[in-house]
mmCIF file of the C-alpha atoms, coordinates in Angstrom:
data_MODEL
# 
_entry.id   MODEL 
# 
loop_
_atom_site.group_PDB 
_atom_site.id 
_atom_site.type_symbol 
_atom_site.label_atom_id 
_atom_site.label_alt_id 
_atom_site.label_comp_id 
_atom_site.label_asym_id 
_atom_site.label_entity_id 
_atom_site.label_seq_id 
_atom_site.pdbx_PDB_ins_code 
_atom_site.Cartn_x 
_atom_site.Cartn_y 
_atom_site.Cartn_z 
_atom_site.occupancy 
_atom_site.B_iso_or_equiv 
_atom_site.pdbx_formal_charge 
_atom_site.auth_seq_id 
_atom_site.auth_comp_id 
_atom_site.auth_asym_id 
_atom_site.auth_atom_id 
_atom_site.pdbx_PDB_model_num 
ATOM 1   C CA . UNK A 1 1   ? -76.533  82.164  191.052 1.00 0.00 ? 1   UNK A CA 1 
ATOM 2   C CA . UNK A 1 2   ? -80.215  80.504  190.627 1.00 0.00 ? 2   UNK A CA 1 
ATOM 3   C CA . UNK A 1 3   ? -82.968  83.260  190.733 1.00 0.00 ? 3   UNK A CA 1 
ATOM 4   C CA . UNK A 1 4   ? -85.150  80.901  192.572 1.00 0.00 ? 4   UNK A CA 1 
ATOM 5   C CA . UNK A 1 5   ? -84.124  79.811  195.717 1.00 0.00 ? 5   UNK A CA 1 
ATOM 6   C CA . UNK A 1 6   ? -86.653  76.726  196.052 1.00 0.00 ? 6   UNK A CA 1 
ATOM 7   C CA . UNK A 1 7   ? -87.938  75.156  193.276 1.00 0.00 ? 7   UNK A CA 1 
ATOM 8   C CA . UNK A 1 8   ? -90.596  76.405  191.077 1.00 0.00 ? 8   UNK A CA 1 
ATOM 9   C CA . UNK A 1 9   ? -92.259  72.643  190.897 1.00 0.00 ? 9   UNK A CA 1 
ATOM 10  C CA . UNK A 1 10  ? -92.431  73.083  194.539 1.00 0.00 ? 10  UNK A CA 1 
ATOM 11  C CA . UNK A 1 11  ? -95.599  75.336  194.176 1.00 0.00 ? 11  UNK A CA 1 
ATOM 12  C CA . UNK A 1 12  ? -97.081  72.342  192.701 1.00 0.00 ? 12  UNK A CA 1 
ATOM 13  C CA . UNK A 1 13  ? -100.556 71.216  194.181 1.00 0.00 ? 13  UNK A CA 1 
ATOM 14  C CA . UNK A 1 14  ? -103.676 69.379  192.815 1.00 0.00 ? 14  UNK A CA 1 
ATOM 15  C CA . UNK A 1 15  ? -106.945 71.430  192.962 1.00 0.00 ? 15  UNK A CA 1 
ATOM 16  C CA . UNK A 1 16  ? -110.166 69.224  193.306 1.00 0.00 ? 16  UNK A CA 1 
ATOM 17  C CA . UNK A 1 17  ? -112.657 71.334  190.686 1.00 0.00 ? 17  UNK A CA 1 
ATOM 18  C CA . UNK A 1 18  ? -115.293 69.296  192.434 1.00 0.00 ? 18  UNK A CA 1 
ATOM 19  C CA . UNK A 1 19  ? -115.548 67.898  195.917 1.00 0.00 ? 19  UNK A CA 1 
ATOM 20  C CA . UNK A 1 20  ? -117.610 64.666  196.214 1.00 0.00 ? 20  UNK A CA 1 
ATOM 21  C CA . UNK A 1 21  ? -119.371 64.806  199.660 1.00 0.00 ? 21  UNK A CA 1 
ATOM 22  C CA . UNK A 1 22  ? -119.564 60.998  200.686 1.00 0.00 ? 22  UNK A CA 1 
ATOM 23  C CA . UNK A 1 23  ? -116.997 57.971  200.921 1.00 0.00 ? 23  UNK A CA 1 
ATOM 24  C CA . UNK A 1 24  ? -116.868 54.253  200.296 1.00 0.00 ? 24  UNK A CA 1 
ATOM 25  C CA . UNK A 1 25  ? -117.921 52.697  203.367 1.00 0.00 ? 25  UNK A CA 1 
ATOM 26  C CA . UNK A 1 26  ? -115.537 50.205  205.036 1.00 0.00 ? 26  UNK A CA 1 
ATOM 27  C CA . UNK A 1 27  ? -116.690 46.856  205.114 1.00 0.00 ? 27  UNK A CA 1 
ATOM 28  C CA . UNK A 1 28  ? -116.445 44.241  207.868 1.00 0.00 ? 28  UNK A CA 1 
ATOM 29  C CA . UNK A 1 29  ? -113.976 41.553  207.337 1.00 0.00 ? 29  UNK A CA 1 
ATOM 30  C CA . UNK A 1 30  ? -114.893 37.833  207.286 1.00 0.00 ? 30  UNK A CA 1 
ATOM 31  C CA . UNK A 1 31  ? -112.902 37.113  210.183 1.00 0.00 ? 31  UNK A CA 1 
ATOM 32  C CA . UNK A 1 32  ? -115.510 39.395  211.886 1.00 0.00 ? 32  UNK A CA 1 
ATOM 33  C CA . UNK A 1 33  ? -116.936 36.763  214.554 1.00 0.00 ? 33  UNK A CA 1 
ATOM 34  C CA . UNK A 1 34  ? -120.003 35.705  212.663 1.00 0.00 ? 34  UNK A CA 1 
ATOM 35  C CA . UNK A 1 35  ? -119.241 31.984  211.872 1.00 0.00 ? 35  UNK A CA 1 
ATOM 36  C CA . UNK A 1 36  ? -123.192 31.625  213.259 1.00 0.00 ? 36  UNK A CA 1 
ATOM 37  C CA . UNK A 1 37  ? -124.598 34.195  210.740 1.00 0.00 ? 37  UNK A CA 1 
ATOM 38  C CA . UNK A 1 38  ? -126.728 31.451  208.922 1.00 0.00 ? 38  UNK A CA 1 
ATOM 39  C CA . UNK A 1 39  ? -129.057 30.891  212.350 1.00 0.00 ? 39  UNK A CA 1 
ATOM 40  C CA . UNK A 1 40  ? -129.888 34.620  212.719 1.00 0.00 ? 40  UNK A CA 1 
ATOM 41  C CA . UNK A 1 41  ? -132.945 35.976  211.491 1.00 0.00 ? 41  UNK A CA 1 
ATOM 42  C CA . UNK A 1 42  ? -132.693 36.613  207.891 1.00 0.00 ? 42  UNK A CA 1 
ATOM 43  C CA . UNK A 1 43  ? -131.747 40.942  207.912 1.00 0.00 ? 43  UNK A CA 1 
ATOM 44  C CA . UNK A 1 44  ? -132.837 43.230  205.198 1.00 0.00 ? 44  UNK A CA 1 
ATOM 45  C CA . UNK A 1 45  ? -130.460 43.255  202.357 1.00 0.00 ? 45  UNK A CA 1 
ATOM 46  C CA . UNK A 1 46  ? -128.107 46.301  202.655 1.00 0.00 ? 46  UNK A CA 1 
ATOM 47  C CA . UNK A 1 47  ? -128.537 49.323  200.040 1.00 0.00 ? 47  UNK A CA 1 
ATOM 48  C CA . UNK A 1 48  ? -126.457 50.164  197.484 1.00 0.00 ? 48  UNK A CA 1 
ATOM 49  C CA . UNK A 1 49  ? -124.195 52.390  198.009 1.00 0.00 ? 49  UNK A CA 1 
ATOM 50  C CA . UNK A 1 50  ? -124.333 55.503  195.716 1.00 0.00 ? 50  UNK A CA 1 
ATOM 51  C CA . UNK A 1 51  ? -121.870 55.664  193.064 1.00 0.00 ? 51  UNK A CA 1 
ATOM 52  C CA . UNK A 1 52  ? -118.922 57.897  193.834 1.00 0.00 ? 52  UNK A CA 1 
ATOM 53  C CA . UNK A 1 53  ? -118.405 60.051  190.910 1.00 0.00 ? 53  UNK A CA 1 
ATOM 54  C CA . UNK A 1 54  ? -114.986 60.895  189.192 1.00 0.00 ? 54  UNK A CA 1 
ATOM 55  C CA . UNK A 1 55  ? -113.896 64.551  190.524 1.00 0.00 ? 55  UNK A CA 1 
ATOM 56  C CA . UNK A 1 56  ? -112.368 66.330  188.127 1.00 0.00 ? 56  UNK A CA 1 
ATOM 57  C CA . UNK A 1 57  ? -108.262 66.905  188.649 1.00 0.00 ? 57  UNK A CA 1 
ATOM 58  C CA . UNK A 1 58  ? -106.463 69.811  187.182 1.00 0.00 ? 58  UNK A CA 1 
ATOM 59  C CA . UNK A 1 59  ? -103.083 70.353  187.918 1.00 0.00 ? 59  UNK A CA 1 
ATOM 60  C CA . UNK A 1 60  ? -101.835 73.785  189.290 1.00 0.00 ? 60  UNK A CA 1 
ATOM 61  C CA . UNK A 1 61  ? -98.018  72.601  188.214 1.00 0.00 ? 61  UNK A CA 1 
ATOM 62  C CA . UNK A 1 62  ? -95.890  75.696  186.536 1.00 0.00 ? 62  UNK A CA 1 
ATOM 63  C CA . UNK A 1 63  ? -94.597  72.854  184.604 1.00 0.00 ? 63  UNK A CA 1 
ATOM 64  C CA . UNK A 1 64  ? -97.826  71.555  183.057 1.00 0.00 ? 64  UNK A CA 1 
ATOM 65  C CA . UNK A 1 65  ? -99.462  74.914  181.937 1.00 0.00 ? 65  UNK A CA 1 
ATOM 66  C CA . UNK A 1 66  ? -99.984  74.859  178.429 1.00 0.00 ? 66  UNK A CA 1 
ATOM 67  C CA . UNK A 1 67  ? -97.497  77.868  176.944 1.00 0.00 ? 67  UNK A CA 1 
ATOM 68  C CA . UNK A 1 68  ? -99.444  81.006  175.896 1.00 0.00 ? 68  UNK A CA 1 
ATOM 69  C CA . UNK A 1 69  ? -99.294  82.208  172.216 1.00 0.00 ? 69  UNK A CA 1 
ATOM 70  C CA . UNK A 1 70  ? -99.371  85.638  172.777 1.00 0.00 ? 70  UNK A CA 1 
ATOM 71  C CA . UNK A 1 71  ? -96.174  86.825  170.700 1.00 0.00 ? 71  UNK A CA 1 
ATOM 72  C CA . UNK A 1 72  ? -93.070  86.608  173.290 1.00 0.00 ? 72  UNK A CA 1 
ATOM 73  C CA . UNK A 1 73  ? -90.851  89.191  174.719 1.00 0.00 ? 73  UNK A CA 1 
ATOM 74  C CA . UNK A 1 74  ? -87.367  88.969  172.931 1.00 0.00 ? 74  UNK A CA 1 
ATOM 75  C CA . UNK A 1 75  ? -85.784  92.970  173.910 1.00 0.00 ? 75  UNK A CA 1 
ATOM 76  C CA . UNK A 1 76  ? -86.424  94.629  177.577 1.00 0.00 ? 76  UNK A CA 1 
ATOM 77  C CA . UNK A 1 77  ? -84.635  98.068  177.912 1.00 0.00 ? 77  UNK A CA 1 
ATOM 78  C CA . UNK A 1 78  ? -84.441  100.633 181.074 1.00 0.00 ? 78  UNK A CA 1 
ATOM 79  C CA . UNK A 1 79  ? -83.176  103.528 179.502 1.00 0.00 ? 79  UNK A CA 1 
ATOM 80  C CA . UNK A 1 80  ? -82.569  105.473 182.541 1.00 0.00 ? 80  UNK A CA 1 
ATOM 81  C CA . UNK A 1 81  ? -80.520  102.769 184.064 1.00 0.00 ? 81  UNK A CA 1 
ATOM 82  C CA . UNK A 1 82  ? -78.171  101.748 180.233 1.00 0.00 ? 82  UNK A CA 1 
ATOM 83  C CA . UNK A 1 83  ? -80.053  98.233  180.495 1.00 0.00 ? 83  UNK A CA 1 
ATOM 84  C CA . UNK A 1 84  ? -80.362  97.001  176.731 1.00 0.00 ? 84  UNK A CA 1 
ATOM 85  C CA . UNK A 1 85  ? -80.926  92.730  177.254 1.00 0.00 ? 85  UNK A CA 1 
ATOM 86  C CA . UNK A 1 86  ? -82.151  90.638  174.626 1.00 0.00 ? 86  UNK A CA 1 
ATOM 87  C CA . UNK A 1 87  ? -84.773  87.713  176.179 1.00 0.00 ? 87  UNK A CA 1 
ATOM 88  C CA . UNK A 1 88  ? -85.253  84.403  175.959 1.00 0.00 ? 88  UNK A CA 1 
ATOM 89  C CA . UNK A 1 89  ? -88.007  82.075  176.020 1.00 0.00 ? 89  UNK A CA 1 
ATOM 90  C CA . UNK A 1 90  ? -87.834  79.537  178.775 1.00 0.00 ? 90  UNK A CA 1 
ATOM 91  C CA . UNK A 1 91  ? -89.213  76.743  180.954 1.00 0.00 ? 91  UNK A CA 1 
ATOM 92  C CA . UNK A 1 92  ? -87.799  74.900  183.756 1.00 0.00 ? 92  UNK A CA 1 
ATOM 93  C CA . UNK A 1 93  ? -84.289  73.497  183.779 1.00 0.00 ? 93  UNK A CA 1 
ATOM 94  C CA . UNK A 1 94  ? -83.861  70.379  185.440 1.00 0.00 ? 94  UNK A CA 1 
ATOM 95  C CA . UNK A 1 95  ? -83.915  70.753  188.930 1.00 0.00 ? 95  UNK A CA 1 
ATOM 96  C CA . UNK A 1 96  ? -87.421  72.348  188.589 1.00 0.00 ? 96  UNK A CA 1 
ATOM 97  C CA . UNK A 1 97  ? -86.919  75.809  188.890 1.00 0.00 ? 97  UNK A CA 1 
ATOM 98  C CA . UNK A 1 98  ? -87.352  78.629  185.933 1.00 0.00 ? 98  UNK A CA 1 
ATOM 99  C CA . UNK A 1 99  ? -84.086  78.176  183.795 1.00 0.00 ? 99  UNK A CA 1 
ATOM 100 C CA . UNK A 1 100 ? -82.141  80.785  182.904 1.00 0.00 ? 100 UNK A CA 1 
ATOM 101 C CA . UNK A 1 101 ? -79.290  81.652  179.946 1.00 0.00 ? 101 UNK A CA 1 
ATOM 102 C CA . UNK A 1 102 ? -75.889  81.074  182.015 1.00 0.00 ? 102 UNK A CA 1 
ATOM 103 C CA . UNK A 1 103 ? -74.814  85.159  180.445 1.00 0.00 ? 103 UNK A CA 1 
ATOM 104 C CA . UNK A 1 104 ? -76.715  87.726  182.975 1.00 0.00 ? 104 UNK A CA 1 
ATOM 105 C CA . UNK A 1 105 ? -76.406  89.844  179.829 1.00 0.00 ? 105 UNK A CA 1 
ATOM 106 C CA . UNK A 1 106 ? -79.174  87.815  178.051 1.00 0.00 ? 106 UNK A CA 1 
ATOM 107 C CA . UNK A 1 107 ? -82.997  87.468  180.207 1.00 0.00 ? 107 UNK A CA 1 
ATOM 108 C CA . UNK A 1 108 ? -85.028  85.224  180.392 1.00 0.00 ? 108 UNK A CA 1 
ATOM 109 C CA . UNK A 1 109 ? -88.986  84.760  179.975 1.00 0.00 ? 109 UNK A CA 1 
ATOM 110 C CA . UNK A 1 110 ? -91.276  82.589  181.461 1.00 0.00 ? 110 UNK A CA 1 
ATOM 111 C CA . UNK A 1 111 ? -93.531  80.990  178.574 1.00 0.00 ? 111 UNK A CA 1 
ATOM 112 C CA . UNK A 1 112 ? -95.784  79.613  180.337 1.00 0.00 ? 112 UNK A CA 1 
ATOM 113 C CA . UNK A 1 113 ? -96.926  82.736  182.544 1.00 0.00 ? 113 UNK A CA 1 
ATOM 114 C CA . UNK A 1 114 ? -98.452  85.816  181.118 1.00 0.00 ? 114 UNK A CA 1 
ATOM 115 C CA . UNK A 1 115 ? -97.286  87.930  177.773 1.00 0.00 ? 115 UNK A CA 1 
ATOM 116 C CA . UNK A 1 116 ? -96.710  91.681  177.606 1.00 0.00 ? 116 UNK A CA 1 
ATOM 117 C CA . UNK A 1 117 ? -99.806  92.872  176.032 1.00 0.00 ? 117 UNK A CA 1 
ATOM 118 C CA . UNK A 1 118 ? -102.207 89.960  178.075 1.00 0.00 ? 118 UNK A CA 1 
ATOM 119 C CA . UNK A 1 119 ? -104.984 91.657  180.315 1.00 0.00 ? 119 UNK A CA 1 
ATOM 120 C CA . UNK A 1 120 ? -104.045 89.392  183.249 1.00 0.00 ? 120 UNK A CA 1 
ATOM 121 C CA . UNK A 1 121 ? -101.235 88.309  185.468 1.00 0.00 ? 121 UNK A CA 1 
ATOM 122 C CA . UNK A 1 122 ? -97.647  88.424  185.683 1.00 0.00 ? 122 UNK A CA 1 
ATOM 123 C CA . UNK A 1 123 ? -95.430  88.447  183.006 1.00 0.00 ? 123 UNK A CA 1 
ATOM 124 C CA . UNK A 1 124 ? -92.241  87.190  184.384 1.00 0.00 ? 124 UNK A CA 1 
ATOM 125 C CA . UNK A 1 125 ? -88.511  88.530  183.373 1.00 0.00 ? 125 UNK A CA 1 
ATOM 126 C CA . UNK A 1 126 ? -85.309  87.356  184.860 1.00 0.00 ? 126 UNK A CA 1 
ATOM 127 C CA . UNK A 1 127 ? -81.734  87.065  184.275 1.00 0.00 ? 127 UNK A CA 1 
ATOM 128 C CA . UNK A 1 128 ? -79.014  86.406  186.821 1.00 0.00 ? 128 UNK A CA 1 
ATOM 129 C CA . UNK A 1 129 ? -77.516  89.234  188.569 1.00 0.00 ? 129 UNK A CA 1 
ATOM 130 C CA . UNK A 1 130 ? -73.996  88.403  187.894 1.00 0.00 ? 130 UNK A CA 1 
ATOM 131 C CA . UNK A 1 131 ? -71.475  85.389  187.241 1.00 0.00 ? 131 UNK A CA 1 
ATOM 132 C CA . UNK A 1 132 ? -68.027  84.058  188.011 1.00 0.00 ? 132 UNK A CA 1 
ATOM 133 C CA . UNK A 1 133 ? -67.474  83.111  184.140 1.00 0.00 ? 133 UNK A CA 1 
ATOM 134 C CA . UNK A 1 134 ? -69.497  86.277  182.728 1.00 0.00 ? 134 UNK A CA 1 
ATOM 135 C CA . UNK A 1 135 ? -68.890  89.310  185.469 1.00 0.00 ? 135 UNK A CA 1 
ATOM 136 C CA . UNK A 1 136 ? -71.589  91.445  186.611 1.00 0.00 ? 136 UNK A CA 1 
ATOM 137 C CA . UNK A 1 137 ? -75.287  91.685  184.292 1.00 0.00 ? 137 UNK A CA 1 
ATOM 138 C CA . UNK A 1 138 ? -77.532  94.739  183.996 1.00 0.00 ? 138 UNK A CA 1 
ATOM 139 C CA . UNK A 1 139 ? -79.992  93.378  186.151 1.00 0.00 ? 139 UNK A CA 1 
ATOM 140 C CA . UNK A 1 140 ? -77.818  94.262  189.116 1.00 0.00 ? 140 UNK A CA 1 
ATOM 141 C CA . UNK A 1 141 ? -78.854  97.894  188.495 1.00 0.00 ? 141 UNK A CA 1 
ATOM 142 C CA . UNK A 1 142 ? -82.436  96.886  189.380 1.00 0.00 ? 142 UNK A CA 1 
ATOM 143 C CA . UNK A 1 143 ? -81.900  97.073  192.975 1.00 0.00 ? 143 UNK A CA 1 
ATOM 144 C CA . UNK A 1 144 ? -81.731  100.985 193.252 1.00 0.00 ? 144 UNK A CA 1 
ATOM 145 C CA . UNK A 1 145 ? -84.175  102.094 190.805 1.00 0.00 ? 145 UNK A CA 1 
ATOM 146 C CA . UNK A 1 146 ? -86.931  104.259 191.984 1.00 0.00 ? 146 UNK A CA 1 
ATOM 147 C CA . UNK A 1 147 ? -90.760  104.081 191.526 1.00 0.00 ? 147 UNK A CA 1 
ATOM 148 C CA . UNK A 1 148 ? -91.329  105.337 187.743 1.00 0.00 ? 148 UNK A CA 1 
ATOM 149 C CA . UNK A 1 149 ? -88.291  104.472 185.872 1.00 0.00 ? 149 UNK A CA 1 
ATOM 150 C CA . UNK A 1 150 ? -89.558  103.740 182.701 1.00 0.00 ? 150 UNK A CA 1 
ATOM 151 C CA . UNK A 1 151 ? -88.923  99.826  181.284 1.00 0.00 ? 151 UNK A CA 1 
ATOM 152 C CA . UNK A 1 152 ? -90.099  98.626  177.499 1.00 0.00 ? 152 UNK A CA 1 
ATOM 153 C CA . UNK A 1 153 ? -90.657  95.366  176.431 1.00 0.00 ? 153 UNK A CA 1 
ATOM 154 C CA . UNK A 1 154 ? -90.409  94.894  172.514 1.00 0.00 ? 154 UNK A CA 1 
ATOM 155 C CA . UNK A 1 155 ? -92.201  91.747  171.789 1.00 0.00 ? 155 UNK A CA 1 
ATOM 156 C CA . UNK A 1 156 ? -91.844  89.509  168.202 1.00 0.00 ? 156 UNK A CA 1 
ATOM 157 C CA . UNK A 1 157 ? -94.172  91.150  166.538 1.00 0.00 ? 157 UNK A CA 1 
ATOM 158 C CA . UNK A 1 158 ? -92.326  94.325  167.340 1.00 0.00 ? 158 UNK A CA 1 
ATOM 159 C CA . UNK A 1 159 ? -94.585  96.086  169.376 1.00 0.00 ? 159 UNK A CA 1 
ATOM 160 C CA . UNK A 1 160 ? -93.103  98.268  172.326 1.00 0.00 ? 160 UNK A CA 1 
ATOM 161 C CA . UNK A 1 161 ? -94.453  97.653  175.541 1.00 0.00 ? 161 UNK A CA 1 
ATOM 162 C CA . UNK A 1 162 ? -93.673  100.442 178.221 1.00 0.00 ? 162 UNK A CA 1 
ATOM 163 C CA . UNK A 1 163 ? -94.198  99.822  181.726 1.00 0.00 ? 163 UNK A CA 1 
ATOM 164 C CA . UNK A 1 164 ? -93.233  101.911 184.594 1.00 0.00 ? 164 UNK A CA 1 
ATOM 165 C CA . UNK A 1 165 ? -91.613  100.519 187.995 1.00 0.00 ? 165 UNK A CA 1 
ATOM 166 C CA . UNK A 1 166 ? -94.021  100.827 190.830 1.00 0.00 ? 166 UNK A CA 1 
ATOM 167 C CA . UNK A 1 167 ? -91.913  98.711  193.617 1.00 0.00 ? 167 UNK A CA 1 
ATOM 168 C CA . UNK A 1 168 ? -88.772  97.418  194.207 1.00 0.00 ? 168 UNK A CA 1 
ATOM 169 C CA . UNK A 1 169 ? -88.485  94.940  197.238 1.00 0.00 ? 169 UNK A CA 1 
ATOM 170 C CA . UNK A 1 170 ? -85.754  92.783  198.552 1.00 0.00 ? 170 UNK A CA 1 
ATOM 171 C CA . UNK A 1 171 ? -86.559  89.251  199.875 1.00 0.00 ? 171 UNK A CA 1 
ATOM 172 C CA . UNK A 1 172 ? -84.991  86.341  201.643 1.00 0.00 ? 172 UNK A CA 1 
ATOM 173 C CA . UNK A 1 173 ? -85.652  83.574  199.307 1.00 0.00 ? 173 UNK A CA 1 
ATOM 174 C CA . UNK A 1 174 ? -87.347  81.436  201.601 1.00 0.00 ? 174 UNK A CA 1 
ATOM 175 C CA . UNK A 1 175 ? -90.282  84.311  202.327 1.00 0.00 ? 175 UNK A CA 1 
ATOM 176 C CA . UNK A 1 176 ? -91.076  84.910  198.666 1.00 0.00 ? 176 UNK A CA 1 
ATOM 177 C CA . UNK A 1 177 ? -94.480  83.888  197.915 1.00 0.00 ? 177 UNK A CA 1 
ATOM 178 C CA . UNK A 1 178 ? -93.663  82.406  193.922 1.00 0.00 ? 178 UNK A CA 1 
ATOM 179 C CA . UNK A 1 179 ? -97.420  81.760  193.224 1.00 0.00 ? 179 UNK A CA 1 
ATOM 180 C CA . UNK A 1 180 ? -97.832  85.309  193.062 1.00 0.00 ? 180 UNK A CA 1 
ATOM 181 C CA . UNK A 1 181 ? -94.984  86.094  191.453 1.00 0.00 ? 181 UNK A CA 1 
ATOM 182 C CA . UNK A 1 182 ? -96.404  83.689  188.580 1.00 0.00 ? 182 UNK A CA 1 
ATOM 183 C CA . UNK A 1 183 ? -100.030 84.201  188.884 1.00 0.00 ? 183 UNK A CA 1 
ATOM 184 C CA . UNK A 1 184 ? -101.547 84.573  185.518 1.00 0.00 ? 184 UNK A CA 1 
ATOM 185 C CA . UNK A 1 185 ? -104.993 86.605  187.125 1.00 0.00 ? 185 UNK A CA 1 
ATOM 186 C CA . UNK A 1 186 ? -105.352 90.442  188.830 1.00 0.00 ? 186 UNK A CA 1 
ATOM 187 C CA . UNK A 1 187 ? -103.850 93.338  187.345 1.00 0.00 ? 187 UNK A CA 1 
ATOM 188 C CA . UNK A 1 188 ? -101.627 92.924  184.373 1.00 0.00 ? 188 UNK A CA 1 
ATOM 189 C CA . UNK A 1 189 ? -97.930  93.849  185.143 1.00 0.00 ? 189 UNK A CA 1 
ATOM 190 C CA . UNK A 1 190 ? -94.437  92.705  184.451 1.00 0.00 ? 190 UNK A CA 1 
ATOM 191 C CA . UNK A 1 191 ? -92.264  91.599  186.844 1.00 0.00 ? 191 UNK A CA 1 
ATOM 192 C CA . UNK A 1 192 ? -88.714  91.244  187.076 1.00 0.00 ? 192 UNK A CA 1 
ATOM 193 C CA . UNK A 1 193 ? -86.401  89.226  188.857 1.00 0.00 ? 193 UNK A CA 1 
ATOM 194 C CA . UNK A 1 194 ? -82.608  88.329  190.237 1.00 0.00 ? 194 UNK A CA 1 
ATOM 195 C CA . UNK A 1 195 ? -80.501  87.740  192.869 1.00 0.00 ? 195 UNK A CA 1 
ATOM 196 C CA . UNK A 1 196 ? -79.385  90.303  195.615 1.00 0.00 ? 196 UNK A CA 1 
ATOM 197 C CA . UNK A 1 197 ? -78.905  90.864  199.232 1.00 0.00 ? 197 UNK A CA 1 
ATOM 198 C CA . UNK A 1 198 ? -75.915  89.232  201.245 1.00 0.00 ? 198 UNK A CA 1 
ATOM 199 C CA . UNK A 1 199 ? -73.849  86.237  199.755 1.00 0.00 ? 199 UNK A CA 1 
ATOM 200 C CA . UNK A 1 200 ? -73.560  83.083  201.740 1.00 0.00 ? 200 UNK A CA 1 
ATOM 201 C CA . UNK A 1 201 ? -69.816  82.310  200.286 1.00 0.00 ? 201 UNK A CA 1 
ATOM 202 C CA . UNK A 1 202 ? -70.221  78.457  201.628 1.00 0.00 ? 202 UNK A CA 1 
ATOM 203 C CA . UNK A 1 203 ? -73.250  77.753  199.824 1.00 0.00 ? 203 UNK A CA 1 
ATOM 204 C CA . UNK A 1 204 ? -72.127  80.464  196.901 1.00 0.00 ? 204 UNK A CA 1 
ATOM 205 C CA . UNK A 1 205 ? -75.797  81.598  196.711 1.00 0.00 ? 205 UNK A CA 1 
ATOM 206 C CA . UNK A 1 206 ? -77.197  84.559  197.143 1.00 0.00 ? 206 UNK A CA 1 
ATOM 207 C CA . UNK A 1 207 ? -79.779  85.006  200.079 1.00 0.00 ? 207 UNK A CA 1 
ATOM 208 C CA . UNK A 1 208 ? -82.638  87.267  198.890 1.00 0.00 ? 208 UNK A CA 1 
ATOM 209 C CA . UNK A 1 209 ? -83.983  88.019  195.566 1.00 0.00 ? 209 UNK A CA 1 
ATOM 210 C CA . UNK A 1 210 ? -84.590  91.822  193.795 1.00 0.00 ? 210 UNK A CA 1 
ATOM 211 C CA . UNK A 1 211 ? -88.145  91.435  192.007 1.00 0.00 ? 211 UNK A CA 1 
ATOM 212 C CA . UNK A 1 212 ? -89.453  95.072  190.517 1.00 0.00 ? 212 UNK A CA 1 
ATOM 213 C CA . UNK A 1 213 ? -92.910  95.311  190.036 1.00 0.00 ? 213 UNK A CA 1 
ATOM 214 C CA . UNK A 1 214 ? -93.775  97.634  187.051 1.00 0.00 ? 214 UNK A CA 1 
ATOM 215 C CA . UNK A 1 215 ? -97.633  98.488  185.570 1.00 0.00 ? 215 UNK A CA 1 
ATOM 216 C CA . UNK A 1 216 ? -98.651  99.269  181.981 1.00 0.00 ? 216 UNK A CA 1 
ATOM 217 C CA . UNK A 1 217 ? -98.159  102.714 180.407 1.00 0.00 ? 217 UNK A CA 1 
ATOM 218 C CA . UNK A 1 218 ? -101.093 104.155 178.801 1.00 0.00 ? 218 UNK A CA 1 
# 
């Protein structure tokens, strides 16, 4: 019951910091028809071509962001809704997307994304919404919660982070644009994510995914 439906590596791209405006000229061959060349007139010898500098490369990868050391998220509790989860700090599991505890009673963070408390980006929460060896989890509540149920985030340094939901959307997996989900610039804000929506019972998946949207309190 993944909470990504494509992989997380998939968003993936190199960004060119610098773009060099010229090229390496292609040179003409040997074999070029010019076997006479020594009886021409002599021809000006060609310039040198300008160096092409280095551009600088920096990975946009989820997987190769440095981790933040903002303290991490390790409680997340909706009162109104009787969720009470402790979180985990994660990466990606080996098919690339954000891994997850296998018990959608424990959540998971993204460490490598933003931190409750951070004045940027998304701090990402997830946890599956249910599973054949563990039942049903609390994030399956998630779903039906209106705009400004109240959500707190304790962090390890024991600081209480309260949020408020401001939308609740559900998406095919395929439309979901992940970058944003993950962005670490505009407005801080915590999001939260699981499965939902209809079950494809051949490919046991779920097709959509529940992500809340919540803002800062105070």
């Amino acid at each position: 019951m993944g909470v990504m439906g494509g992989s997380i590596a998939a968003l993936a791209v190199l960004v060119l910091l610098a773009l060099a405006g010229c090229s390496v000229p292609m040179g003409e061959g040997s074999g070029s028809g010019r076997a006479n060349a020594t009886s021409a007139a002599p021809t000006a010898p060609a310039p040198t071509p300008a160096a092409v500098p280095d551009i600088p490369r920096s990975s946009a990868s989820l997987a190769e962001r440095p981790a933040l050391t903002a303290p991490a998220p390790v409680r997340l509790v909706v009162p109104d809704l009787g969720i009470d989860v402790p979180i985990e700090s994660v990466g990606l599991d080996d098919q690339g997307r954000m891994g997850l505890p296998a018990d959608p009673k424990i959540a998971a963070w993204y460490r490598f994304g933003s931190a409750p408390g951070d004045a940027t980006g998304s701090t990402v929460v997830a946890a599956h919404v249910d599973s054949a060896v563990y039942d049903i989890g609390p994030f399956s509540l998630l779903a039906g919660a209106p705009a400004g149920t109240r959500v707190e985030v304790t962090t390890a340094d024991g600081v209480v982070h309260a949020y408020a939901f401001q939308s609740t959307a559900v998406l095919p997996k395929e439309s979901i644009d992940w970058s944003d989900t993950f962005a670490r610039d505009g407005s801080p804000r915590l999001t939260l994510v699981t499965c939902g929506g209809e079950f494809d019972y051949d490919a046991r998946r779920y097709l959509s995914n529940v992500i809340v949207t919540a803002v800062p309190l105070g």
